[in-house]
MARMAR-831493 format. One line per 4 residues: number of its first residue (from 1); their letters; for each residue x, y, z of N, C-alpha, C. Coordinates in nm, 3 decimals, m for minus. Example, Ala and Ser with C-alpha at 12.3 -4.5 7.8 and 13.67 -1.06 7.14 Angstrom:
// MARMAR-831493
1	AS	1.319 m0.569 0.780 1.230 m0.450 0.780 1.320 m0.330 0.780  1.285 m0.225 0.708 1.367 m0.106 0.714 1.290 0.003 0.787
// end
This chain:
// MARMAR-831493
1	XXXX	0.086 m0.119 0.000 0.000 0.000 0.000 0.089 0.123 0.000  0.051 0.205 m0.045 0.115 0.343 m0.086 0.128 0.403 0.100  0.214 0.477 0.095 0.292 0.567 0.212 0.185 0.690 0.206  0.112 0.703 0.303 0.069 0.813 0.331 0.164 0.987 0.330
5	XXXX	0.111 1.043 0.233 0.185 1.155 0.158 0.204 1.255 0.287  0.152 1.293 0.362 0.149 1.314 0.503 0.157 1.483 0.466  0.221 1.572 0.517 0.188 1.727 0.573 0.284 1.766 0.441  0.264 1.886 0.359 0.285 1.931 0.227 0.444 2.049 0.317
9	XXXX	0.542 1.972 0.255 0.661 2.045 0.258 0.703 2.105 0.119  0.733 2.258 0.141 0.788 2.329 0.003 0.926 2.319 m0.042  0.865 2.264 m0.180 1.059 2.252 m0.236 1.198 2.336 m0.210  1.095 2.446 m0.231 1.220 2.547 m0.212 1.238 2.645 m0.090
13	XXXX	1.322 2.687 m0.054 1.347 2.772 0.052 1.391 2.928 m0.032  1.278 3.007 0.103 1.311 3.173 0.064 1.445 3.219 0.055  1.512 3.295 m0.034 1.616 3.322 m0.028 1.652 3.411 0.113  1.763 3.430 0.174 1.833 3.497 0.268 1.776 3.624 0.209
17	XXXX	1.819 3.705 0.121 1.810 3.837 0.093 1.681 3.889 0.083  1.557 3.778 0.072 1.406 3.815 0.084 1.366 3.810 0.230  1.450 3.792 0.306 1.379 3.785 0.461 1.490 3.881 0.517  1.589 3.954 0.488 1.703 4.022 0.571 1.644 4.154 0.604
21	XXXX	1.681 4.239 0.674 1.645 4.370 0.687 1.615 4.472 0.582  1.714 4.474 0.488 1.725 4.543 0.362 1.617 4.500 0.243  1.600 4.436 0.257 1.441 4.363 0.155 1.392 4.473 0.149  1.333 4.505 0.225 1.222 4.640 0.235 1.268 4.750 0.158
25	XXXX	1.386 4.798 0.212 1.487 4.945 0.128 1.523 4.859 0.001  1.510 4.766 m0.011 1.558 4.738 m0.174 1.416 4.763 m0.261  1.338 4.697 m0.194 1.187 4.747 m0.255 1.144 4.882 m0.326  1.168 4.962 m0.208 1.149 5.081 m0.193 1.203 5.110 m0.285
29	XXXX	1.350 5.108 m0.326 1.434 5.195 m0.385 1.406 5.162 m0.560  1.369 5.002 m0.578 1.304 4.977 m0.715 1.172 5.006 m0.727  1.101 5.067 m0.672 0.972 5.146 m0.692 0.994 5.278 m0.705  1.063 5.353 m0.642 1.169 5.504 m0.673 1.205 5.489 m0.810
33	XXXX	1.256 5.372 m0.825 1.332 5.397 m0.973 1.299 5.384 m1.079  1.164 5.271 m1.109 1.037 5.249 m1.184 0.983 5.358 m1.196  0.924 5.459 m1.088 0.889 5.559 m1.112 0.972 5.678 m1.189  1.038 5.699 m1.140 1.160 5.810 m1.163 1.163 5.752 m1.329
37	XXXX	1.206 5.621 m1.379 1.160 5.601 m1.540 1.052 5.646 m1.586  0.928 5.611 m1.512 0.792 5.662 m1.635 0.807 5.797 m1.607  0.840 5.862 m1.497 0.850 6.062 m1.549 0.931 6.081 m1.681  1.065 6.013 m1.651 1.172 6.015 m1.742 1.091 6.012 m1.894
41	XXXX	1.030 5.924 m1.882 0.955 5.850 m2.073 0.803 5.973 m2.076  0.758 5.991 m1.932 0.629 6.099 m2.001 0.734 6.280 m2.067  0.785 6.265 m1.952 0.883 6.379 m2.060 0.908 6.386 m2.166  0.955 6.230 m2.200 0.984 6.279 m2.335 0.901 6.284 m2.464
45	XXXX	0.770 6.202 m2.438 0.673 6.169 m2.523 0.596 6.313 m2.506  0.593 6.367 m2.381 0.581 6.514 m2.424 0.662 6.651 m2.456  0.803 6.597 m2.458 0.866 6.691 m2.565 0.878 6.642 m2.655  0.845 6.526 m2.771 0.824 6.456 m2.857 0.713 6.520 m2.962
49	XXXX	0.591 6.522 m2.875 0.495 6.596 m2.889 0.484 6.702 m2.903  0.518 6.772 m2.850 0.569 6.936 m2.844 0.627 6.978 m2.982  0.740 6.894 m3.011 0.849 6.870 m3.133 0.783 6.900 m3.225  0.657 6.779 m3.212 0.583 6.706 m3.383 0.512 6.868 m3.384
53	XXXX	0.456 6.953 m3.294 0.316 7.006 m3.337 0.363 7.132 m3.415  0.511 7.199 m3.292 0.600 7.268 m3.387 0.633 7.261 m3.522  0.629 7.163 m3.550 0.725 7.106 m3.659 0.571 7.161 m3.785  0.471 7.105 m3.733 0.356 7.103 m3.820 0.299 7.271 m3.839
57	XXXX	0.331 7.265 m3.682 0.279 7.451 m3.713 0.370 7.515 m3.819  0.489 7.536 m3.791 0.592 7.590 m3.855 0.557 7.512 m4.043  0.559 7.363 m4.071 0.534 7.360 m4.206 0.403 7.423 m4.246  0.333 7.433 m4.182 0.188 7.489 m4.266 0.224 7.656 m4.304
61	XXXX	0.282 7.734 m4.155 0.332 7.844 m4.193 0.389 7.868 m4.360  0.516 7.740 m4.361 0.551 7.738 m4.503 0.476 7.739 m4.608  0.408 7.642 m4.631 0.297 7.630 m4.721 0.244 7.724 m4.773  0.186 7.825 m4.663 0.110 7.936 m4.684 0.175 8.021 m4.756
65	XXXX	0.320 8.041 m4.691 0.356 8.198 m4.730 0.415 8.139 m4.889  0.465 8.012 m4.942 0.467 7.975 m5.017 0.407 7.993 m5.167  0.259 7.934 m5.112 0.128 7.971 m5.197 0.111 8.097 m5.197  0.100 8.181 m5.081 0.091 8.356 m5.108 0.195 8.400 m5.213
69	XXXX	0.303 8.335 m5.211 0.392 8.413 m5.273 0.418 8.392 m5.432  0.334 8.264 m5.431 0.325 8.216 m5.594 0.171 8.260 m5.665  0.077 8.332 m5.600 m0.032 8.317 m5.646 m0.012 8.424 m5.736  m0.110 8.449 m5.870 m0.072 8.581 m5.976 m0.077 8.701 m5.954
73	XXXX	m0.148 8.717 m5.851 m0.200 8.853 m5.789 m0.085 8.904 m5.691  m0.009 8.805 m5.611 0.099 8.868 m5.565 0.209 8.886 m5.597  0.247 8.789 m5.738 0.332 8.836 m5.850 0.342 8.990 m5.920  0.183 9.016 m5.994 0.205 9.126 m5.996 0.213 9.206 m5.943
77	XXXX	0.178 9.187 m5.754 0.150 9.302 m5.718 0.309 9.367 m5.690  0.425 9.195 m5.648 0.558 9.283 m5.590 0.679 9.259 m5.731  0.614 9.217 m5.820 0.760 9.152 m5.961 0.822 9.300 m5.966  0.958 9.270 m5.972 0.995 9.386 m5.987 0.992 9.443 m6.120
81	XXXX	1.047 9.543 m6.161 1.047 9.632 m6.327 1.173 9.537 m6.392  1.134 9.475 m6.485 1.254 9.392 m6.510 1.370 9.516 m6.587  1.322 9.567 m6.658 1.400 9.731 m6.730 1.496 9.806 m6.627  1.406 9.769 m6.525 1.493 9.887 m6.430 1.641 9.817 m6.325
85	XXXX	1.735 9.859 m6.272 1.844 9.799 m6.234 1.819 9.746 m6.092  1.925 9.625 m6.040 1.857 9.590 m5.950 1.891 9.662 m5.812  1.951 9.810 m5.792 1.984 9.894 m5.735 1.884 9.971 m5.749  1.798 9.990 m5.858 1.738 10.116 m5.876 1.612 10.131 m5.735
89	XXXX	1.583 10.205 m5.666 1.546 10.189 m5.597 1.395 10.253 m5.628  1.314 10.168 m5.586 1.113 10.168 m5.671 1.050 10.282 m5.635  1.021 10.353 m5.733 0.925 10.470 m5.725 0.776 10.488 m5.768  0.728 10.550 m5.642 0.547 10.551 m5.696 0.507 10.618 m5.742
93	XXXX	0.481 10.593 m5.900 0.413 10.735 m5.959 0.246 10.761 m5.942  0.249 10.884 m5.943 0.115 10.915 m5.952 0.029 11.007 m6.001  m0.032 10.953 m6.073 m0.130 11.021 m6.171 m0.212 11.156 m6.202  m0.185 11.259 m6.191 m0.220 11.335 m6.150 m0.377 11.383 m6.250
97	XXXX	m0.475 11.419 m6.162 m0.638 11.367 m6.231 m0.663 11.537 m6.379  m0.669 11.476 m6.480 m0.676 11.525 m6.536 m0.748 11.680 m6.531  m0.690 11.786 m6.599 m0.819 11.952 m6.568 m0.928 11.935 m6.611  m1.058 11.937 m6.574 m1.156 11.987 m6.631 m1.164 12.057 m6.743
101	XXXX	m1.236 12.002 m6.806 m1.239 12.099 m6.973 m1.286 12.214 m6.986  m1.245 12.320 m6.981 m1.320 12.432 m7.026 m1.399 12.471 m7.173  m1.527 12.472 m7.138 m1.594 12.492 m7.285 m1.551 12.607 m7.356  m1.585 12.593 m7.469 m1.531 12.685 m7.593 m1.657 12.756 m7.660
105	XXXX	m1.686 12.877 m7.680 m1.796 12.889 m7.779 m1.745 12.904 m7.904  m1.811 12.870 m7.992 m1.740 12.861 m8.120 m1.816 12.964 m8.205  m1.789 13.060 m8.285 m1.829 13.173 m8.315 m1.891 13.104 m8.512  m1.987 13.099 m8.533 m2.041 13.041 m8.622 m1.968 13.147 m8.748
109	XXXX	m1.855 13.132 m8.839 m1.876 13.248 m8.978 m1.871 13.214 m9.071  m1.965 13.303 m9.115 m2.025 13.304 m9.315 m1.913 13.263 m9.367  m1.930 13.143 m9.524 m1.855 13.134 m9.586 m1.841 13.222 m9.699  m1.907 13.317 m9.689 m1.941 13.385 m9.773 m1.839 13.530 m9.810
113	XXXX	m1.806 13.560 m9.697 m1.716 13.694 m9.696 m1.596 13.625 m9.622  m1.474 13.688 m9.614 m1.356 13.677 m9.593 m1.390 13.702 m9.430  m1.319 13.663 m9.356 m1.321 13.664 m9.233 m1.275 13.780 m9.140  m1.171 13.865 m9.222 m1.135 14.016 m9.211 m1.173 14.130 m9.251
117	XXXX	m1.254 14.084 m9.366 m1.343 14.196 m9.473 m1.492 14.142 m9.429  m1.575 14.259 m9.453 m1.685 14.250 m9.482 m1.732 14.280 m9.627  m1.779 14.250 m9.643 m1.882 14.264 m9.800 m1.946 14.352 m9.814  m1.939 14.455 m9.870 m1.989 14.601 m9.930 m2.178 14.568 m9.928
121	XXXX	m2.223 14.704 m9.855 m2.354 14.650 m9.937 m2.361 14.706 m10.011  m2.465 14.661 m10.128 m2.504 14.729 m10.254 m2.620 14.753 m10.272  m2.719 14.853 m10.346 m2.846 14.903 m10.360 m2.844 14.907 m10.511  m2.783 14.823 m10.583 m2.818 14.826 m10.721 m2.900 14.704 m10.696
125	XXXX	m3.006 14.697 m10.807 m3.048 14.553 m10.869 m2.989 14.453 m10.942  m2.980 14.318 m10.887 m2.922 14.291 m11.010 m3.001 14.281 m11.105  m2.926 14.226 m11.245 m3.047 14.200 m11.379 m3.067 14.097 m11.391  m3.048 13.979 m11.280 m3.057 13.862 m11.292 m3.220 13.797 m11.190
129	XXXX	m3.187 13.940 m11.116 m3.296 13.866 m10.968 m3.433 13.898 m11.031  m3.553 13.779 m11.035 m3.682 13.740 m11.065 m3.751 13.864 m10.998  m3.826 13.859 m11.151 m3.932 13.983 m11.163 m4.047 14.012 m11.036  m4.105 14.061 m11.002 m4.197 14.035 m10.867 m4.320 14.018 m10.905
133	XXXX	m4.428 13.948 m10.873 m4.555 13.918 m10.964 m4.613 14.015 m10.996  m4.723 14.013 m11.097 m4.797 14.130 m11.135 m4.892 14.147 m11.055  m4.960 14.227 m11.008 m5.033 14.325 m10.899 m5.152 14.210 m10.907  m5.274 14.138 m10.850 m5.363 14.099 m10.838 m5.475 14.191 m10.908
137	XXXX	m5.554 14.144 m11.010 m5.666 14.255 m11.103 m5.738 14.329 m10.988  m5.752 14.482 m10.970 m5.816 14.539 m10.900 m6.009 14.527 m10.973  m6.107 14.490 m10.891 m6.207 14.422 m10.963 m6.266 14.600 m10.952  m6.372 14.624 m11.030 m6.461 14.694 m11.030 m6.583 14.667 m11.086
141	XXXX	m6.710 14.730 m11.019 m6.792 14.629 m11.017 m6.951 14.691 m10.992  m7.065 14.651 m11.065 m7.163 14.727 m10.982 m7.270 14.596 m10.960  m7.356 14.642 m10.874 m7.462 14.549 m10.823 m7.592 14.565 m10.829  m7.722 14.492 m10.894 m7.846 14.551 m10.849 m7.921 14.404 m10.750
145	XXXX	m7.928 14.464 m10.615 m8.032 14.399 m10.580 m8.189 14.379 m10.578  m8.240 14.238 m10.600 m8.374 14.235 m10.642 m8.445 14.127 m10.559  m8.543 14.153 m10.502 m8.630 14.022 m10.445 m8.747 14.045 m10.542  m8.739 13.899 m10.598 m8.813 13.845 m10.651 m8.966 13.781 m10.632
149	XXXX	m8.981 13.730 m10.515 m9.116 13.649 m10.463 m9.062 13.667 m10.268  m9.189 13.692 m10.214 m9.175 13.703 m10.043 m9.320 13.597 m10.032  m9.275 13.560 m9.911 m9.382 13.499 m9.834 m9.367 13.505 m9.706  m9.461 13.484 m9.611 m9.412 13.472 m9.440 m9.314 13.398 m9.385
153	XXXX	m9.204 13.490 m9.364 m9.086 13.449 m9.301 m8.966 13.414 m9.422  m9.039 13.431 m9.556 m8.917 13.359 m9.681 m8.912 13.466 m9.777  m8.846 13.438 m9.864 m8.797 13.526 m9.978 m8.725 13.483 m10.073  m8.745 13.483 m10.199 m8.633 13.489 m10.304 m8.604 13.594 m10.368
157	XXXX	m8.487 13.588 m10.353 m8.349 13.720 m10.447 m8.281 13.673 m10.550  m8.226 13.802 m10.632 m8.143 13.778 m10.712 m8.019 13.882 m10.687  m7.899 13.889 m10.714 m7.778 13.943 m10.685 m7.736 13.969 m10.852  m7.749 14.094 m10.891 m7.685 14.100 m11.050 m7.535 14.140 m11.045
161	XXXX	m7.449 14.113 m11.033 m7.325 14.108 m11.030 m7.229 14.199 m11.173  m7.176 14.296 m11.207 m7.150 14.297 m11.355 m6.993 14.335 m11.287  m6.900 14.299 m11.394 m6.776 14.290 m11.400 m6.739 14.459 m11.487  m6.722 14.552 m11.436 m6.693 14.675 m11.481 m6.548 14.736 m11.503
165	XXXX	m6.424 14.622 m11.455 m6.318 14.658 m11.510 m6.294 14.643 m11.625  m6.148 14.641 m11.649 m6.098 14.549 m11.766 m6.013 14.467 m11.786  m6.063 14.395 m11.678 m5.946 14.293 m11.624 m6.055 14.162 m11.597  m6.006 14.047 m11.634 m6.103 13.937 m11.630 m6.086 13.852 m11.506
169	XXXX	m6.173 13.876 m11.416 m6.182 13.761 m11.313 m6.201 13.650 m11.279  m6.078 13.581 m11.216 m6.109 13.414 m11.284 m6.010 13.329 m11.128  m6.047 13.320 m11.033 m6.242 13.308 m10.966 m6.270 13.452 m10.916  m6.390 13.432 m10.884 m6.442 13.564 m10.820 m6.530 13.556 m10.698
173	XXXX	m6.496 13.643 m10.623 m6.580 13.591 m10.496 m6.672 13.768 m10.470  m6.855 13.712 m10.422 m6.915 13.816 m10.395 m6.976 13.826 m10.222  m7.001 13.927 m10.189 m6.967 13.915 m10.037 m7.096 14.053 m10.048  m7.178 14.023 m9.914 m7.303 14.137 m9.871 m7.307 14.123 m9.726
177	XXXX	m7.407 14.243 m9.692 m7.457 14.205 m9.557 m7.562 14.223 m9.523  m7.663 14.162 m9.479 m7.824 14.167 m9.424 m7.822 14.274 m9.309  m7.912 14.335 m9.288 m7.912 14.433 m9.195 m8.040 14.420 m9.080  m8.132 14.283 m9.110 m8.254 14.236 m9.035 m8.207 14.122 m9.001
181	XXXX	m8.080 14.036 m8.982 m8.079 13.904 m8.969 m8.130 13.781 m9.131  m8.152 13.846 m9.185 m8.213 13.745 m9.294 m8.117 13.657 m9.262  m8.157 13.504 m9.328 m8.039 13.370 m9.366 m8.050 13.355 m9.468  m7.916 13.305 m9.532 m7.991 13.278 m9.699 m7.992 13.083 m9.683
185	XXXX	m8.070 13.019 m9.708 m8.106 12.870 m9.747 m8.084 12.819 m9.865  m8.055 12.900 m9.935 m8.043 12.803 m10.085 m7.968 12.922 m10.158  m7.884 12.867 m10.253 m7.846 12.934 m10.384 m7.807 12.895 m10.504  m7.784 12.966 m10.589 m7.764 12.945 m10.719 m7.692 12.974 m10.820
189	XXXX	m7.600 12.953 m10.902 m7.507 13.039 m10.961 m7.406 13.079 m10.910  m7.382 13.028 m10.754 m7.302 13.066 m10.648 m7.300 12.928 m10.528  m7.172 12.944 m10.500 m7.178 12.872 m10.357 m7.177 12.951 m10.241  m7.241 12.949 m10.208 m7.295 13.037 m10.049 m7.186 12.984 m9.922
193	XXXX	m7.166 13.110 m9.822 m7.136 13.097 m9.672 m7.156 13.182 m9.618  m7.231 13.158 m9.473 m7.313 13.303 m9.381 m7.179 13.281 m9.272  m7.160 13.385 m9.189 m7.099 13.397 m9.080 m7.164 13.564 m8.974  m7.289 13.512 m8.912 m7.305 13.610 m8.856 m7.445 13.640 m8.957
197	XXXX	m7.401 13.801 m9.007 m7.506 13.906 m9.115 m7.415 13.905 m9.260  m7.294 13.867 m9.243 m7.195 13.824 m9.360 m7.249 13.761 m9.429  m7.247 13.734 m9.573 m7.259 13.673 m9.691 m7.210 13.634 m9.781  m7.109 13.515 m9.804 m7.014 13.534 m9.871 m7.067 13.430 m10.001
201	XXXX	m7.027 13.480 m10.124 m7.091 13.396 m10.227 m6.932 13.390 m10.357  m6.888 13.239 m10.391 m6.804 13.177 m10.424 m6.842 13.146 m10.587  m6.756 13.132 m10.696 m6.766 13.086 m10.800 m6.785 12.972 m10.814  m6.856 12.887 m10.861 m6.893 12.730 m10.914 m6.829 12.736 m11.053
205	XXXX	m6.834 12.585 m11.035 m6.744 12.512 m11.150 m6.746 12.541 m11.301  m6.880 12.583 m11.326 m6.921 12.655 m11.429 m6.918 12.761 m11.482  m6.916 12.842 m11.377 m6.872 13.053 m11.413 m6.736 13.100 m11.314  m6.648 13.028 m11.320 m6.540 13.058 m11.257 m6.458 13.183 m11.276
209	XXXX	m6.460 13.199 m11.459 m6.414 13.358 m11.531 m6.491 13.419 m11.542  m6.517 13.562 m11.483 m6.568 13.704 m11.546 m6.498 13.774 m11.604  m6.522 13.791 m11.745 m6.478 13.863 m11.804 m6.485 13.977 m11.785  m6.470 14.086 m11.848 m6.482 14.228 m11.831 m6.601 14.277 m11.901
213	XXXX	m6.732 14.362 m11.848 m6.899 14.373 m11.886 m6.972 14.211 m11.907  m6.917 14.109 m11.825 m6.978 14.007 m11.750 m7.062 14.077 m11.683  m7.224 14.024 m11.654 m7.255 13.989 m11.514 m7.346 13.861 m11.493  m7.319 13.797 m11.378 m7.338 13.718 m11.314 m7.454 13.727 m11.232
217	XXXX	m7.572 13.634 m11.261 m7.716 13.650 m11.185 m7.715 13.544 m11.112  m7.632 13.617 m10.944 m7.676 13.519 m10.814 m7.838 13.501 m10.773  m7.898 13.379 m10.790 m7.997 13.347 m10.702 m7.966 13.290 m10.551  m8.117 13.310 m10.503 m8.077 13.256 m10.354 m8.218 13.242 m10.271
221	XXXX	m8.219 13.184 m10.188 m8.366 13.118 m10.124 m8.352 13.228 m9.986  m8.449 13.303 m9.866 m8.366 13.312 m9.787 m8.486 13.364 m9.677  m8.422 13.333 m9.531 m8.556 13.329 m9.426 m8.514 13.459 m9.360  m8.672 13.570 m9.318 m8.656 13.638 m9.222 m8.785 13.642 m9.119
225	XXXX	m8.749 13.729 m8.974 m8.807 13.668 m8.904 m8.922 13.821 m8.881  m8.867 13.933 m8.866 m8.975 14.077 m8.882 m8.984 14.151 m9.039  m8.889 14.196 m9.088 m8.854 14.277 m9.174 m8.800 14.190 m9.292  m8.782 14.268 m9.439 m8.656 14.191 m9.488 m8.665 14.322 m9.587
229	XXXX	m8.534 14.395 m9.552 m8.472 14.513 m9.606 m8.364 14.451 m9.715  m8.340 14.572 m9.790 m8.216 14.515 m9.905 m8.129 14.471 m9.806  m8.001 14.393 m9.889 m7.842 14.389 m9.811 m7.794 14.534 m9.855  m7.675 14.510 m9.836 m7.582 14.630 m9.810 m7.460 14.569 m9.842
233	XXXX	m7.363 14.679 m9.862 m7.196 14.660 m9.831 m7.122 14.557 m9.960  m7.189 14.544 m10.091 m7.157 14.443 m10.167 m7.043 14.492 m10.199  m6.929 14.375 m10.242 m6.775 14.413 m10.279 m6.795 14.272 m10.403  m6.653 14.280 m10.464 m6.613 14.179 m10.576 m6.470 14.202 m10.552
237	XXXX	m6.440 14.024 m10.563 m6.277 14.020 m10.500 m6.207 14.127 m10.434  m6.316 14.144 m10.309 m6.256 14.281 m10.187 m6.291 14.384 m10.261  m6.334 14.450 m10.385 m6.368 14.569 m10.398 m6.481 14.609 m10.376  m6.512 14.698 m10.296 m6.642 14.758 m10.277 m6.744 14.787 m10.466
241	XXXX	m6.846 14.733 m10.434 m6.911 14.783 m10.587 m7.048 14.870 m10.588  m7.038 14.933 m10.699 m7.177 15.066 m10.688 m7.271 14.982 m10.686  m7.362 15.008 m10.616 m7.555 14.955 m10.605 m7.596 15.059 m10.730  m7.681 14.999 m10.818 m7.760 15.027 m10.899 m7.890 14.975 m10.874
// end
């Protein structure tokens, strides 16, 4: 039968230097020094750090002033004058803003006369300048007025017209005036227009020329309202003419 294994003895024995006085201060002093390393390593991972961000700040700086300095706009704004020397030292010119224009009047002259001379006047005729028309026929003229037929409120007339110059009228216009209001309504031998007590009577298409001891027998239709007295005041083309 197997030997009872009996009470559990350990193989090995503690070393001397784990049970001596100094154990403890040795402890101590490798926990001091473990420590005292991780300060040592956070230092440096944060001047490491420190390093990198510098490093990044400072390249972007580059970058920038880089790109500023290549873009076209800041080319032209600093390229130097390639013409000019590289001593010459850069000058700003400046523009000075043009004067205001002063207007001018401009004096309009004839091409006609010399610009120092004037041109004589003259009071001769020439024999070249167009004749001036001949005078308009002065008409002369006599008139007999006649009413022919009356009724209440109406009347028909005749106007004898005779051409007494010697000059032939070609148109002719005859002109009167009522002195009761009469109207004239109709005519004949004439084209009629009233304005007022005026009477103005026009040549038709048919007797347009009076000759000279022409006369012309105006008819005419015509309303009054009290009275109906002769006209008055007869003329031929503006000339006053004798009543007969």
């Amino acid at each position: 039968m197997p030997r009872s294994l009996g009470t559990y003895v350990p193989l090995t024995r503690p070393r001397e230097e784990d049970i001596d006085e100094g154990y403890r201060e040795r402890l101590e002093q490798r926990a001091r020094e473990a420590a005292a390393a991780q300060q040592r390593a956070g230092r440096r991972i944060r001047w490491v750090s420190a390093l990198c961000g510098a490093l990044v700040v400072a390249g972007s700086l580059v970058i920038i002033a880089v790109t500023s300095e290549s873009s076209p706009g800041r080319q032209a704004a600093v390229a130097p004058d390639p013409l000019a020397p590289a001593t010459t030292p850069r000058t700003v010119v400046t523009t000075a803003p043009s004067p205001t224009p002063v207007p001018t009047v401009l004096r309009q002259i004839s091409t006609s006369a010399s610009p120092t001379t004037t041109a004589p006047k003259t009071t001769a005729t020439s024999s070249t300048q167009a004749a001036p028309p001949p005078p308009a026929p002065v008409a002369s003229c006599s008139v007999r007025y006649d009413i022919t037929d009356s009724w209440p409120n109406g009347f028909t007339a005749n106007v004898y017209v005779t051409n007494t110059g010697n000059q032939t009228l070609n148109p002719w216009t005859a002109t009167w005036t009522f002195t009761a209001g009469q109207q004239v309504t109709h005519s004949w031998n004439g084209d009629f227009s009233q304005s007022g007590s005026r009477v103005t009577m026009k040549a038709v298409s048919y007797n347009l020329s009076m000759a000279p001891g022409t006369t012309i027998d105006i008819g005419f239709n015509g309303s009054f309202s009290r009275s109906n007295p002769a006209a008055v005041g007869f003329t031929l083309n503006g000339a006053r003419c004798q009543t007969t």
